[in-house]
Every structure is written in C-alpha cells, then in structure tokens.
N, CA, C and O of each residue as an XYZ file, in Angstrom:
480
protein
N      91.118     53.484      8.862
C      92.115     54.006      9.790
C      91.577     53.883     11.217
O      90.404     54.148     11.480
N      92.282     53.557     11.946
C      91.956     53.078     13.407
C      92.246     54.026     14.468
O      93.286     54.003     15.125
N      91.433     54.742     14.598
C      91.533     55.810     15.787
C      92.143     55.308     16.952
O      92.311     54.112     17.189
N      92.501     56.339     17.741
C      93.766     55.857     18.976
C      92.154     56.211     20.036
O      91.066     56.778     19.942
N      92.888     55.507     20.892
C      91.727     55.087     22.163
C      91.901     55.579     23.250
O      92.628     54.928     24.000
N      91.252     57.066     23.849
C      92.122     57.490     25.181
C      92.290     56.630     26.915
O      92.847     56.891     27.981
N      91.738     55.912     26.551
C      91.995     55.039     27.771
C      93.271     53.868     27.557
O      93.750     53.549     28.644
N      93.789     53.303     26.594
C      94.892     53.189     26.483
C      95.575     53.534     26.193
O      96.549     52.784     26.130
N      95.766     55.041     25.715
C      96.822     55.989     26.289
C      97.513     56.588     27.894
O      98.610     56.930     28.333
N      96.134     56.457     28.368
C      96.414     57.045     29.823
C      96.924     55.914     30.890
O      96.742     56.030     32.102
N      97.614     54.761     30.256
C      98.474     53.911     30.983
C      99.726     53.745     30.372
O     100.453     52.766     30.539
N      99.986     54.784     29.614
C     101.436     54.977     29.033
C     102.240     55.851     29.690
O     101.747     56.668     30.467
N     103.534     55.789     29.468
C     104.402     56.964     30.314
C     104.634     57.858     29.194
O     104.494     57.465     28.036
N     105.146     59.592     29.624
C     104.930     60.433     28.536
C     106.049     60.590     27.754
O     106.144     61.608     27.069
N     107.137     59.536     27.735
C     108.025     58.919     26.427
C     107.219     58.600     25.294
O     107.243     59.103     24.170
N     106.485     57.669     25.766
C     105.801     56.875     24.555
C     104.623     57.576     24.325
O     104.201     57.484     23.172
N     104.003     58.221     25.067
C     102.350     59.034     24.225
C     103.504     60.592     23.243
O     102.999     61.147     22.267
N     104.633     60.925     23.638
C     105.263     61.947     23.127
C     105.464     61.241     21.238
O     105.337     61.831     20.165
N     105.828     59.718     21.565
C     106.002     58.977     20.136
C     104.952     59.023     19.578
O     104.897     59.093     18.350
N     103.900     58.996     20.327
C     102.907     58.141     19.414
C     102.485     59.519     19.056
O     102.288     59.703     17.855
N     102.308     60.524     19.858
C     101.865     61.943     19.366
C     103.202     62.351     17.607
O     102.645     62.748     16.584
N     104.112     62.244     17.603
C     104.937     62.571     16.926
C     104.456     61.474     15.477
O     104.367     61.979     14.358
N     104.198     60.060     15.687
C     103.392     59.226     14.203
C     102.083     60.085     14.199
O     101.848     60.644     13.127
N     101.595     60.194     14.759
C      99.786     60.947     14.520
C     100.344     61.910     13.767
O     100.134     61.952     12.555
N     101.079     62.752     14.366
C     101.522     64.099     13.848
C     102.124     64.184     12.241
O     102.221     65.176     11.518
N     102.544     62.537     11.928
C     102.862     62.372     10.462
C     102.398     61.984      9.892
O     102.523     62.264      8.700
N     101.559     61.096     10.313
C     100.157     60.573      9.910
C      99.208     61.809      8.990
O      99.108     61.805      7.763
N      98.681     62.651      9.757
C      98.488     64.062      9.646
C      99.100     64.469      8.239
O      98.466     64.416      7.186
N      99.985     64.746      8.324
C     101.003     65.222      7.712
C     100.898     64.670      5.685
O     100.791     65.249      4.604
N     101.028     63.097      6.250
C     100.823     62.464      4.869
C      99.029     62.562      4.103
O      98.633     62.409      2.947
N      98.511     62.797      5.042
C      96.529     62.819      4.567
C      96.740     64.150      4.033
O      96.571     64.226      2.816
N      96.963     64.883      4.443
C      97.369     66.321      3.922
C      97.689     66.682      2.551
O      96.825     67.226      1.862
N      98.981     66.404      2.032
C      99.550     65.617      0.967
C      98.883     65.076     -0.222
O      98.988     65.439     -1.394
N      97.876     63.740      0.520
C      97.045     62.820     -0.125
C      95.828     63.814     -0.452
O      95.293     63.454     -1.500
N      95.333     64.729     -0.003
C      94.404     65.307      0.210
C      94.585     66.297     -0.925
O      93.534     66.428     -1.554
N      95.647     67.082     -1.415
C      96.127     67.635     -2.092
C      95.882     67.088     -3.480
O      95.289     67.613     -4.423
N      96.525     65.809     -3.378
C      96.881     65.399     -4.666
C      95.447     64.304     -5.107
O      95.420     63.210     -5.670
N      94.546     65.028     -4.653
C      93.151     64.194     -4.841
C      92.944     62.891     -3.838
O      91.961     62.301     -4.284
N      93.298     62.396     -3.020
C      92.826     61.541     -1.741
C      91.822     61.487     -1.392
O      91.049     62.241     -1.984
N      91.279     60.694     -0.378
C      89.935     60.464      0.592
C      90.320     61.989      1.544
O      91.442     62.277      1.961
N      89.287     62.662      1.692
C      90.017     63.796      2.973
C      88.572     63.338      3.883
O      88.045     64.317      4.411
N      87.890     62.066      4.131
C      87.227     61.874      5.584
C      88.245     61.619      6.883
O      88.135     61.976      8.056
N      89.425     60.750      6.099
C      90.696     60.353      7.180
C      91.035     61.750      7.790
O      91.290     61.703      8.994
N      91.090     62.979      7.212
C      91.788     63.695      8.326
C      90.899     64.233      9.112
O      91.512     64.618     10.108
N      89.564     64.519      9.231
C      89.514     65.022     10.774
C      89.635     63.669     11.922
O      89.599     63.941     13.122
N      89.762     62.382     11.524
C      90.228     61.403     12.335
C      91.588     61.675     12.602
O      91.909     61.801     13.784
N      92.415     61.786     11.753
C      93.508     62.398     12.012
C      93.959     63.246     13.048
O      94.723     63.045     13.992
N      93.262     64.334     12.634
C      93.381     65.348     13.569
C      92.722     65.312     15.313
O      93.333     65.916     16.195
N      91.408     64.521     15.624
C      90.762     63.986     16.704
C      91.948     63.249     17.103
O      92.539     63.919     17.949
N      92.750     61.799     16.781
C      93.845     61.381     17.334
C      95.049     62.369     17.823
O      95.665     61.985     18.816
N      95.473     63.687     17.185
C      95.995     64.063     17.755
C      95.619     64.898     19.146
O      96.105     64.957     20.276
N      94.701     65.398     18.585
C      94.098     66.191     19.742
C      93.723     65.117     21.086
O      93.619     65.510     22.248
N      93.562     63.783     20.664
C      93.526     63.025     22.143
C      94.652     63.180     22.479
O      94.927     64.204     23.103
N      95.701     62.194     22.170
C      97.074     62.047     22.925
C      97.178     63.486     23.490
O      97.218     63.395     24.717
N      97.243     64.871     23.058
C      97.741     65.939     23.807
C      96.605     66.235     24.866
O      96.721     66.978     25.841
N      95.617     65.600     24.539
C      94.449     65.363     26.033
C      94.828     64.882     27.093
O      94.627     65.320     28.226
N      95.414     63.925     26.766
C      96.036     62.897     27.767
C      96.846     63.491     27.918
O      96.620     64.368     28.751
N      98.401     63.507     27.264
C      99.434     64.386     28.159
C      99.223     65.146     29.174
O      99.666     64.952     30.306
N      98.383     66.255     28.739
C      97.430     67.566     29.769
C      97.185     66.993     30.799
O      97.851     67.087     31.829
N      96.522     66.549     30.693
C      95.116     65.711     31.810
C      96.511     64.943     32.903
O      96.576     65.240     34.096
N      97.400     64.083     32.324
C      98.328     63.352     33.117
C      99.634     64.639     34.134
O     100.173     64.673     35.240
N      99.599     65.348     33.079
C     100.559     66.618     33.663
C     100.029     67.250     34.870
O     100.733     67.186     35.877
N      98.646     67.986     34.947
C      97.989     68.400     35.811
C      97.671     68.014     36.918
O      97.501     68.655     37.955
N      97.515     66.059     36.536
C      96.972     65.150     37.924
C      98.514     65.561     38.705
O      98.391     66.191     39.755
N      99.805     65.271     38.292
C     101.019     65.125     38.554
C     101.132     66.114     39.333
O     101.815     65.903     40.335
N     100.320     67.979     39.112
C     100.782     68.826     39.406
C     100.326     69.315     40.326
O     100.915     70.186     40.966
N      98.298     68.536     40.829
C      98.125     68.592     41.722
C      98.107     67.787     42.542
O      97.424     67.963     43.551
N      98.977     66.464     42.331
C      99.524     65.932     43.720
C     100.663     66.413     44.467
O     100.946     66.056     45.610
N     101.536     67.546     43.502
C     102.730     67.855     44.183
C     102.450     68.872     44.681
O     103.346     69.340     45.383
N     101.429     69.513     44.605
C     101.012     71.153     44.843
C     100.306     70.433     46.143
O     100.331     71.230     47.082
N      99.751     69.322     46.469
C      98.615     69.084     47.255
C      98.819     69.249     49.004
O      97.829     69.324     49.731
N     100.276     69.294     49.571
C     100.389     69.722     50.886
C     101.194     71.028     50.741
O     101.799     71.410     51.743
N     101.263     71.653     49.774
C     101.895     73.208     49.876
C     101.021     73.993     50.081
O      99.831     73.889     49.784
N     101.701     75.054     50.744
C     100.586     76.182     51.087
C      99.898     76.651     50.233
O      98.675     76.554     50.331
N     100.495     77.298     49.144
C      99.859     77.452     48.141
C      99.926     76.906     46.725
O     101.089     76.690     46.381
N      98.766     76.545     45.558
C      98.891     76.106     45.011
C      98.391     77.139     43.470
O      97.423     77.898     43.420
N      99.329     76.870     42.415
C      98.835     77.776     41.526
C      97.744     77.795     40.857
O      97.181     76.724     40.628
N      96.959     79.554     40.188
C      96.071     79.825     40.048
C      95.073     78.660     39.007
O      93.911     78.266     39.109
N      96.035     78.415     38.140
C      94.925     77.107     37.142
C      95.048     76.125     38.416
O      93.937     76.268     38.925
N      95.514     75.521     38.953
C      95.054     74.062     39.635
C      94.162     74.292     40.872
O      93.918     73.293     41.549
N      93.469     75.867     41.384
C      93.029     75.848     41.966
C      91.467     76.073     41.730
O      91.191     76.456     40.593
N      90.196     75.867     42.773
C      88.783     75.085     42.598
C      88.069     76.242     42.054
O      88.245     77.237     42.758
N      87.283     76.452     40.981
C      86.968     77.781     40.011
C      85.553     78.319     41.022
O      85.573     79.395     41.620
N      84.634     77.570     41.058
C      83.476     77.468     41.849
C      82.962     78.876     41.315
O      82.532     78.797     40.165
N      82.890     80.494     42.034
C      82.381     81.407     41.327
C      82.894     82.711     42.305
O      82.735     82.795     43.523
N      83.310     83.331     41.743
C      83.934     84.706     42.068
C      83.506     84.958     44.005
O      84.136     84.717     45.035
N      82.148     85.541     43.720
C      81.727     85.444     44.979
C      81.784     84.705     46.274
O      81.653     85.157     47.412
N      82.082     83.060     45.747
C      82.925     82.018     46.526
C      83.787     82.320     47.123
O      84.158     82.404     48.293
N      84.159     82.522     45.971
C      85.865     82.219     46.489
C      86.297     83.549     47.606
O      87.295     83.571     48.326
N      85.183     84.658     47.496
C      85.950     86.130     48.136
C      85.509     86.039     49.029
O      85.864     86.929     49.801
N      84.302     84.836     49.733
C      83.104     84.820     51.023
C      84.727     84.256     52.027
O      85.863     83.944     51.669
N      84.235     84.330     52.982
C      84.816     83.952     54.529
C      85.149     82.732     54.798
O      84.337     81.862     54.480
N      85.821     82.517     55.145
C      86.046     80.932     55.355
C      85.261     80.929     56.618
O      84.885     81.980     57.137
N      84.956     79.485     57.230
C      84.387     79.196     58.255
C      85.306     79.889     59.417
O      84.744     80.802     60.021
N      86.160     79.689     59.668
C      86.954     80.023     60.898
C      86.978     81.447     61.397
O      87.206     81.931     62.506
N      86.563     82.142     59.815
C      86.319     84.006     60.071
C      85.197     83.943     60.424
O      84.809     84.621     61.375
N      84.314     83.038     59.689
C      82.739     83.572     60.130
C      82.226     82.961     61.491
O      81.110     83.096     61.992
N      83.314     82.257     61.966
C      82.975     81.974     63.630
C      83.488     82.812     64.599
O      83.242     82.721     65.802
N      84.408     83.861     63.922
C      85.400     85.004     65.015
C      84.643     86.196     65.562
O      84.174     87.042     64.801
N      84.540     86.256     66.665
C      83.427     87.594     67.287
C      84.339     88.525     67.552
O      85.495     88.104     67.575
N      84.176     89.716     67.769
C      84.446     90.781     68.282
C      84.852     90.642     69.899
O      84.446     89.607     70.426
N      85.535     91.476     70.667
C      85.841     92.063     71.623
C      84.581     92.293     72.646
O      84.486     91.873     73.799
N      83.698     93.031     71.946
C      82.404     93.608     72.312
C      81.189     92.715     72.655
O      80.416     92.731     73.613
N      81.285     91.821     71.406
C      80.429     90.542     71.268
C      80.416     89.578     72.522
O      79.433     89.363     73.231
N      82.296     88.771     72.742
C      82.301     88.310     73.754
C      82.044     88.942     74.936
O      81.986     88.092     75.824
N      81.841     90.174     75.404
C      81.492     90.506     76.954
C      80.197     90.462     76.950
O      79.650     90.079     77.984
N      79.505     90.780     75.972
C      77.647     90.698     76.286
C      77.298     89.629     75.952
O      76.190     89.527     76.477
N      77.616     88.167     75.082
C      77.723     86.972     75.413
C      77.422     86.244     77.001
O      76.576     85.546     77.560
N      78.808     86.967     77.300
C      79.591     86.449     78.761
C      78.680     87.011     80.143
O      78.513     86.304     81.137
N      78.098     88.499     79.997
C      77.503     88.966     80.708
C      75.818     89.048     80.956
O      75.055     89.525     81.796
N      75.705     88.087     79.373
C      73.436     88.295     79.070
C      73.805     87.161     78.201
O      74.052     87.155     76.995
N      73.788     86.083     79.170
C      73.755     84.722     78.360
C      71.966     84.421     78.384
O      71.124     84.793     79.202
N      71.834     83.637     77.190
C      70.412     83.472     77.193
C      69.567     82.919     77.882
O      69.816     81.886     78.505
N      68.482     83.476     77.892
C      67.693     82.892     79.514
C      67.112     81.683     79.123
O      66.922     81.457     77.928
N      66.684     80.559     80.339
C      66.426     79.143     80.075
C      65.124     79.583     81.158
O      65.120     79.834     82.363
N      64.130     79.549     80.204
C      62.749     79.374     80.983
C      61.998     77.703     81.286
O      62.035     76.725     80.539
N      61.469     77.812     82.387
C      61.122     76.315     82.625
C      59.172     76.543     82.363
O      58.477     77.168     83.164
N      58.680     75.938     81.208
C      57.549     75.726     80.648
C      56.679     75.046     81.709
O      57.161     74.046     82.242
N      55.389     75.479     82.110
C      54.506     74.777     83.008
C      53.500     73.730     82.156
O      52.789     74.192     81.264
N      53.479     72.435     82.448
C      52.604     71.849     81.610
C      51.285     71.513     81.559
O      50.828     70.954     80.561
C-alpha cells in the first residue's frame, strides 16, 4: 500500500485533498473489516498516518490562508498569534520603553550631561 506524500498534497486545492481525505477515510474503513475477519492489520496504522496527513495539510493550508488575511488587520486572533512566553508577550513594547515622564524631560532638558575635554 502506497502511502500519500505530504508534499504533493500541499499543491492541491481543498476540493480535491477533501476527496482524497474521504478514499483514505474508506480505505480505513475496509482494513478495519479485513482486520476483523482475519487480514494483514500492518496496513492500518499506514492507513491511519495517510489520513492524519491530508488533515495536516488541510490545517497547515487553512491557517497560512488565515494568516495572510489577518496580516494587515489590527488585530489578529488568539491561535494565529506569536506564542513566544507569557512574560513576552506582557513586557513593553519598544515605543513604551522609550516614553519618559513629565519630570524626566525637565531634568534631561535642564542637567544635560557634562562633556569633559581629557588632557593628553
């Protein structure tokens, strides 16, 4: 039995990986059966690996789709956004951590730092 190949799946449109998912799925179906009634049962976890690709691919193709359409909106939803780690994500963006105070800018403005000239 000839396992399905995920790289020529992922140049299909999701008409045809929906077909080919639906033969796997009977494919499946008949090893099962065979399996029952005394069969080879090595064919089905191949079986079952083919299905579980094609719905890899679907996924994987759905998501790319979802973050190109999400990709100039303001916001984009919680799965398509970058996981990185809790603490990340709650730190400051650059633009906060460059914003001073009220207070800050006048003693800035008023005790700028001194430029000493070194004798050599």
């Amino acid at each position: 039995m000839a396992g399905v190949k995920a790289f020529e799946l992922r140049n299909k449109n999701k008409t045809e990986l929906i077909k080919i998912l639906d033969e796997q799925k009977q494919k499946l179906a008949e090893i099962r059966v065979q399996k029952v009634a005394g069969g080879r049962s090595q064919e089905l976890g191949e079986a079952r690996k083919n299905v579980a690709r094609v719905l890899t691919v679907i996924n994987q193709t759905q998501r790319e789709q979802l973050r190109l359409f999400y990709q100039k909106k303001k916001f984009t939803p919680l799965d398509l956004r970058v996981k990185k780690t809790r603490a990340m994500r709650r730190a400051l963006t650059p633009f906060e951590k460059s914003k001073k105070t009220v207070r800050q800018q006048k003693k800035d403005a008023h005790f700028p730092l001194r430029k000493y000239a070194v004798k050599a």
